[in-house]
PAVEXVEX-790543 format. One record per residue (C-alpha): y, x, z. Coordinates in steps of 0.02 Angstrom, whole numbers, padded with zeros to 5 digits, always signed. Each point is the difference from the previous one (the first is absolute). Last residue first. Layout:
N
YXZ
...
***
This chain:
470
-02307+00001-03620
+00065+00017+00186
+00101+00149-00046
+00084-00089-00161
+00015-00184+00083
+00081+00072+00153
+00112+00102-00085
+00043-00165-00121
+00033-00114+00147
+00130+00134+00062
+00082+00028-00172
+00019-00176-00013
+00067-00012+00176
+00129+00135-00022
-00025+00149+00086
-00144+00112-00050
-00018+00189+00057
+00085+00089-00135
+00163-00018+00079
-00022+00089+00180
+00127+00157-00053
+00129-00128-00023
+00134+00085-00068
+00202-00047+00064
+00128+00062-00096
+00067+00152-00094
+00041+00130+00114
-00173-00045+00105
-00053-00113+00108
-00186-00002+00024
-00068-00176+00055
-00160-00054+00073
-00069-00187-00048
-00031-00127+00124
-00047-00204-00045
-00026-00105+00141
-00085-00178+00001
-00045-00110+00140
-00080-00160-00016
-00061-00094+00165
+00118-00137-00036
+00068-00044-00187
-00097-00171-00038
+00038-00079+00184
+00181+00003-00069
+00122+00114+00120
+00089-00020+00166
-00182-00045+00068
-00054+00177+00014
-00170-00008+00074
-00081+00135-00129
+00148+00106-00006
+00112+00005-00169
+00004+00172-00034
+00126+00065-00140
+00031+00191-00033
+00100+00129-00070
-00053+00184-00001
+00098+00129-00092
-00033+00170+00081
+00089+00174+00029
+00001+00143-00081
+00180+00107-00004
+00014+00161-00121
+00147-00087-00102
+00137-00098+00137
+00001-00165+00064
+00154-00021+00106
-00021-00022+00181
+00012-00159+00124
-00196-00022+00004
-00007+00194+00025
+00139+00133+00006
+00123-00121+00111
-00155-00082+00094
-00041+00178+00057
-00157+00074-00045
-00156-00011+00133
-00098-00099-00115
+00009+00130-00120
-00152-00069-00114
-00090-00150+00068
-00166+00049-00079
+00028+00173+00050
-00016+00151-00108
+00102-00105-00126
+00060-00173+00016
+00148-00063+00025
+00033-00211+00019
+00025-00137-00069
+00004-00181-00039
+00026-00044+00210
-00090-00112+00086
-00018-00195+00046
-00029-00055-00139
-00051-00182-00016
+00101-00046+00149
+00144+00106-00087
+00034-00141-00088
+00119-00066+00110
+00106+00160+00054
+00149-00081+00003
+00167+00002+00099
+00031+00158+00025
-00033+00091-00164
+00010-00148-00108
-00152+00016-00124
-00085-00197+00072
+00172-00083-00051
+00005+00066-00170
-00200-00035-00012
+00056-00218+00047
-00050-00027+00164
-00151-00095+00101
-00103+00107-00117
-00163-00022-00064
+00046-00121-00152
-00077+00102-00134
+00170+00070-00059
+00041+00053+00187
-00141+00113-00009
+00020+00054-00187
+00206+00032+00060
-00047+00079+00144
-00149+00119-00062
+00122+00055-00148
+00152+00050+00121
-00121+00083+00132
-00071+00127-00157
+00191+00056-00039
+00057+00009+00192
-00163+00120+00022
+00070+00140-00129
+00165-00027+00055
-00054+00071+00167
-00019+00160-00076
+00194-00003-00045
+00012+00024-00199
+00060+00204-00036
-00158+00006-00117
-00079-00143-00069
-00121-00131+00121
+00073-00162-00070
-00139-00021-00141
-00150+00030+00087
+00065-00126+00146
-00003-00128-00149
-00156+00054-00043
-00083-00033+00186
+00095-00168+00004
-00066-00049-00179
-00173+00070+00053
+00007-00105+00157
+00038-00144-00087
-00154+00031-00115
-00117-00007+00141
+00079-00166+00086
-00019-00110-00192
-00184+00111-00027
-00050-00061+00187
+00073-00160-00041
-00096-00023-00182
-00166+00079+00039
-00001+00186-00006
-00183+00066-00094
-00087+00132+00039
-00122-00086+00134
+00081+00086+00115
+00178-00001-00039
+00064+00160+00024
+00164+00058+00094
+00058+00182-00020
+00062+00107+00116
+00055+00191-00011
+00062+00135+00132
-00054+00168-00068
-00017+00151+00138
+00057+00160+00004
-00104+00104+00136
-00034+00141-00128
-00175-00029+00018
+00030-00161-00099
+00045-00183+00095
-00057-00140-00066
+00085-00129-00007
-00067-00207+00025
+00083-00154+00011
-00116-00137-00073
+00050-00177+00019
-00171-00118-00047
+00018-00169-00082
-00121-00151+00016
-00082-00089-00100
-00176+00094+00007
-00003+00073+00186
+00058+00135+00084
-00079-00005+00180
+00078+00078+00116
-00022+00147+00122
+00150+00106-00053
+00084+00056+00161
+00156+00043-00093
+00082-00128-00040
+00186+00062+00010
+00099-00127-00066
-00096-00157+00040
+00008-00116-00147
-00145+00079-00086
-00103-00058+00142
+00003-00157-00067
-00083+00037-00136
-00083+00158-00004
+00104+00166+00051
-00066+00178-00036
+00126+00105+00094
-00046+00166+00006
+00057+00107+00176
+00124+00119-00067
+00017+00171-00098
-00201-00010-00068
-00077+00150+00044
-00012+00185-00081
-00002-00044-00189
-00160-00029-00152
-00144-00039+00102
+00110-00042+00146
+00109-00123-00072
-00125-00057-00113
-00135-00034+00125
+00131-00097+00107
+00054-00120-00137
-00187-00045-00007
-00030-00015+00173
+00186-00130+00018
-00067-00106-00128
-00173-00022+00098
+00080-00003+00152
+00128-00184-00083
-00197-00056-00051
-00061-00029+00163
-00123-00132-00022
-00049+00103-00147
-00028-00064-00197
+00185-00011-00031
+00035+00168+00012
-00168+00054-00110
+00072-00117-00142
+00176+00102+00044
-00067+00160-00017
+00085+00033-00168
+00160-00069+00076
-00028+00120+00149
-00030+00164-00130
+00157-00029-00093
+00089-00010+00164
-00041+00167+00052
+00038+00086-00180
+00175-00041+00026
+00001+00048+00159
-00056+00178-00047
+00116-00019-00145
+00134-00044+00123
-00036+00157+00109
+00002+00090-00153
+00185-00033-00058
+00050+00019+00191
-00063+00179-00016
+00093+00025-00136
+00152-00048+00069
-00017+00069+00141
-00009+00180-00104
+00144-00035-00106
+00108-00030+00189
+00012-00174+00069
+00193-00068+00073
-00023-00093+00183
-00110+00145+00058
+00131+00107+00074
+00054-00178+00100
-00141+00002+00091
+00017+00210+00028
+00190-00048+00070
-00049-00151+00113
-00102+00108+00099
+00108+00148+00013
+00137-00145+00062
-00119-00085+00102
-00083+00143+00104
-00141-00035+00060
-00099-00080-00143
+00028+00161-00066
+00031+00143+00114
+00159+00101+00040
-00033+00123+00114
+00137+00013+00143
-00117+00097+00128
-00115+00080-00063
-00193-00009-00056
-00135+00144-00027
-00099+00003-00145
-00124+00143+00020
-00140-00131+00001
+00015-00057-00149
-00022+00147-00088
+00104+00043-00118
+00038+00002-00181
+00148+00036-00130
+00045-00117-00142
-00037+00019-00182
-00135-00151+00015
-00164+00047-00084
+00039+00195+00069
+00052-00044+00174
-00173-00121+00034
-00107+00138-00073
+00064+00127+00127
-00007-00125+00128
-00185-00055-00017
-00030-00166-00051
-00154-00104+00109
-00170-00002-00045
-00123-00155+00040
+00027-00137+00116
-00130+00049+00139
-00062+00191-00009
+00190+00011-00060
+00054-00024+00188
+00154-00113-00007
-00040-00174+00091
-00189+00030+00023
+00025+00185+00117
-00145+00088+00031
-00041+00094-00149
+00135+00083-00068
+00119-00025+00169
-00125+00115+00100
+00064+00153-00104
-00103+00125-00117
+00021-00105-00149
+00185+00023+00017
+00079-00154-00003
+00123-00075-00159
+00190+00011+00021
+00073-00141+00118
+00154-00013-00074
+00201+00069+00000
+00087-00004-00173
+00169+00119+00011
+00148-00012-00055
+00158+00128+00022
+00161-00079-00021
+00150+00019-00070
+00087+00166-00017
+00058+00036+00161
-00171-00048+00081
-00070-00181+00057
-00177-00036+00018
-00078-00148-00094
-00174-00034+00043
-00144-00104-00093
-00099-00035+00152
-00176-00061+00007
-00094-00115+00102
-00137-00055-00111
-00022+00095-00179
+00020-00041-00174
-00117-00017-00121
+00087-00198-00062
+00146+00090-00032
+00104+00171+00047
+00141+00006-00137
+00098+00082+00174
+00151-00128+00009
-00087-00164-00080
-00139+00033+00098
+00101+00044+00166
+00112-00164-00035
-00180-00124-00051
-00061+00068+00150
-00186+00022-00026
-00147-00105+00009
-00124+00016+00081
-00165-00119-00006
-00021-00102+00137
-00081+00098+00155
-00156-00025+00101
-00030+00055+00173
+00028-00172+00089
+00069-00107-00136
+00129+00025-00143
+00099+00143+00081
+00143+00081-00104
-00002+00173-00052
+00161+00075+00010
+00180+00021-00101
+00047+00116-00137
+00146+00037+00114
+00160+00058-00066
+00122+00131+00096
+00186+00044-00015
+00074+00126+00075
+00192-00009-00030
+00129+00123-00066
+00028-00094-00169
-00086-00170-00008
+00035-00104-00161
-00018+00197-00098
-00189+00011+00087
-00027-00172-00067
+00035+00049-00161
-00063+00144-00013
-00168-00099+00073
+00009-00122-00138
+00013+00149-00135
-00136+00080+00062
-00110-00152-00005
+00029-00005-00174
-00041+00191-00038
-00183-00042+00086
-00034-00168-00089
-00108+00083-00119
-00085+00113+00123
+00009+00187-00005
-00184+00089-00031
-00112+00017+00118
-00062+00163+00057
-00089-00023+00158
-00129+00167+00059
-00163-00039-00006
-00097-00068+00172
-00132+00126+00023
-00176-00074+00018
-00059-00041+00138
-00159+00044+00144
+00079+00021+00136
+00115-00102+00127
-00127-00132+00036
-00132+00138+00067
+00010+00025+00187
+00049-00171+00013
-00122-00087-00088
-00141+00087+00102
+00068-00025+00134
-00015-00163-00016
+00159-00127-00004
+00034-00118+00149
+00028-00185-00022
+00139-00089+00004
-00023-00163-00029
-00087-00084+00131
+00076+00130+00107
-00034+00166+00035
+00147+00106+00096
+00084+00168-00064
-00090+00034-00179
-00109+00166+00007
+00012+00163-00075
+00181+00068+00098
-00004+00126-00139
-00022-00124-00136
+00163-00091+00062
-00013-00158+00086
+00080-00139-00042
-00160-00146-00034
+00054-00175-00045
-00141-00017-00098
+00021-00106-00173
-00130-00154-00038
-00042+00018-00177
+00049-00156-00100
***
């Protein structure tokens, strides 16, 4: 990686103010003659994005939540990984769902709503590309495009998006702004804005899926190279990667690709196991498009592609909890209906194989039981959408309390983990963890699993892996 100078000087000043070990001074030479010497930039005439008119509609709406008030939404800012290095940005998941602005957005901008008689008046404020003739081009490793390449100019910015431009820096801020994550009730509104997905969400939570899709197709045919390194769970985590980024923006969560016993950890995600023949591996993987939508799917694969008996007896439970769920979520039923339904199979199977100190009616009382939640300790499901965890800042009343209603994603993701040195259960079921997650459109007539053609049932499981491995 080049090492950046921390120079500020302007050409005219010529030299950098101070010398360190990294900040050296520029020739003459360079400086008489960096700002000459290029081509003219064309002028920008993009054409209106896709998701342009569907942003519009979420700021009208916004704008009508919020008559008389100024309003502003941060794209948010770099964020340090080490010393002068960066992670990757990535933007607001609001301002992107508000401005159709993705995975080329830019750092610190503002998408602005100014009030007027009529409405309001909105404008997108960012950092608009340097002139080749100031300091910033060259000098500066954070935004200069010497450094990280070009950077949108605002008249090409306004005419991809249908919203008017500015630069950043003539944003000025007032007193009384309302700004999300500030501001809970503005906040809370453009979380729950996304609770119900437009036709273009939609769509783009169609591909993310078949991105995913795609993803775990290429681990199980890797799986004789998985098995092969001492740190097979990286291995499975590399190849999900490539497709994610050869084919989306990023995955839309840390992958978990969980061996064994690690399977029984929730959120494995450091990944530095073994996976070895015998064994089952938990993979819960999305990727997430340049759109910012992200899938949310896991599947659990026997390793040597075949279940034996209690890891097929555990796996198929799951399913039956995971279908049953499937077949509660309708619309008007109480979101958290959705999780009741998968809880009532896992009790009875649980209390059926003698793992309960209670019978499953006892274990599904409200107050008093809770028993088999020791094997799963979260919740069935969840939104999903430009986050991973969809909405999260919805009330309880419109989320896990509200109705299920067409336009609304969200997952279906029961589980059992019996922990390696549980000694509640038979010595035969520890360290074997199984979760099965599929991602669910509602619409006007029932539930559709946009995840189905990835393999479910263990049969169809064994056979994937015996038809890519062939």
């Amino acid at each position: 990686m080049s090492d950046a100078t921390e120079t500020t000087e302007t050409a005219a000043e010529k030299q950098p103010q101070g010398v360190t070990n990294r900040r050296q001074p520029y020739p003459q030479g360079f400086l008489d003659t960096i700002s000459q010497g290029w081509a003219e930039r064309p002028e920008q005439r993009p054409a209106l994005r896709e998701q342009a008119l569907f942003a519009a509609a979420r700021r009208a709406a916004v704008s009508a939540a919020f008559p008389g008030q100024r309003l502003v939404v941060p794209a948010g800012p770099l964020k340090q990984r080490s010393n002068d290095t960066d992670y990757p940005f990535r933007v607001h998941s609001a301002f992107a769902h508000l401005t159709g602005w993705a995975s080329d957005s830019e750092p610190e901008s503002l998408l602005v709503f100014e009030p007027t008689d009529g409405g309001h008046e909105i404008t997108l404020y960012f950092r608009e590309r340097a002139d080749r003739t100031t300091a910033e081009f060259y000098s500066d490793a954070t935004i200069g495009e010497f450094w990280i390449g070009p950077r949108p100019a605002l008249p090409g910015v306004a005419g991809e998006l249908g919203v008017a431009t500015a630069h950043v820096d003539t944003f000025e801020s007032r007193e009384g702004d309302l700004v999300v994550d500030q501001d809970e009730e503005l906040t809370r509104f453009v979380s729950e804005l996304r609770l119900r997905k437009d036709e273009y969400e939609v769509a783009q939570m169609r591909l993310a899926v078949k991105v995913t899709a795609d993803g775990f197709d290429d681990i199980v045919r890797e799986l004789p190279r998985v098995i092969e390194h001492p740190r097979g769970e990286r291995i499975v985590e590399g190849v999900f990667h490539q497709r994610a980024r050869s084919d989306g923006n990023w995955e839309g969560y840390d992958t978990i690709a969980a061996s064994g016993p690690h399977a029984c950890y929730l959120h494995w995600t450091r990944n530095d196991g073994a996976v070895l023949p015998g064994d089952l591996i938990l993979v819960d993987a999305g990727a997430e498009v340049d759109s910012l939508y992200t899938a949310d799917i896991t599947r659990t694969l026997p390793v040597s592609g075949t279940f034996t008996p209690i890891q097929r007896k555990i796996y198929e439970t799951v399913r039956e909890a995971a279908d049953a769920a499937f077949a509660a979520a309708k619309p008007g039923v109480k979101f958290r209906e959705v999780h009741e339904a998968a809880m009532q199979v896992l009790a009875r199977r649980t209390a059926e194989w003698g793992l309960l100190p209670v019978t499953a009616e006892e274990a599904l009382d409200a107050d008093k039981g809770g028993h088999h939640r020791r094997y799963m300790v979260h919740g069935t499901s969840h939104h999903l959408g430009i986050d991973v965890h969809d909405c999260a800042q919805a009330r309880r009343e419109m989320y896990y309390d509200g109705l299920l209603e067409p336009g609304m994603v969200f997952t279906i993701e029961p589980g059992l983990y019996f922990q390696i040195d549980d000694v509640t259960v038979p010595e035969e079921y520890r360290g074997i963890g199984v979760r099965i997650e599929d991602d669910i459109l509602m619409t006007e007539d029932g539930p559709v699993n946009l995840s189905a053609d990835i393999p479910r049932t263990a049969d169809e499981v064994e056979a994937w892996i015996a038809r890519l491995r062939a």
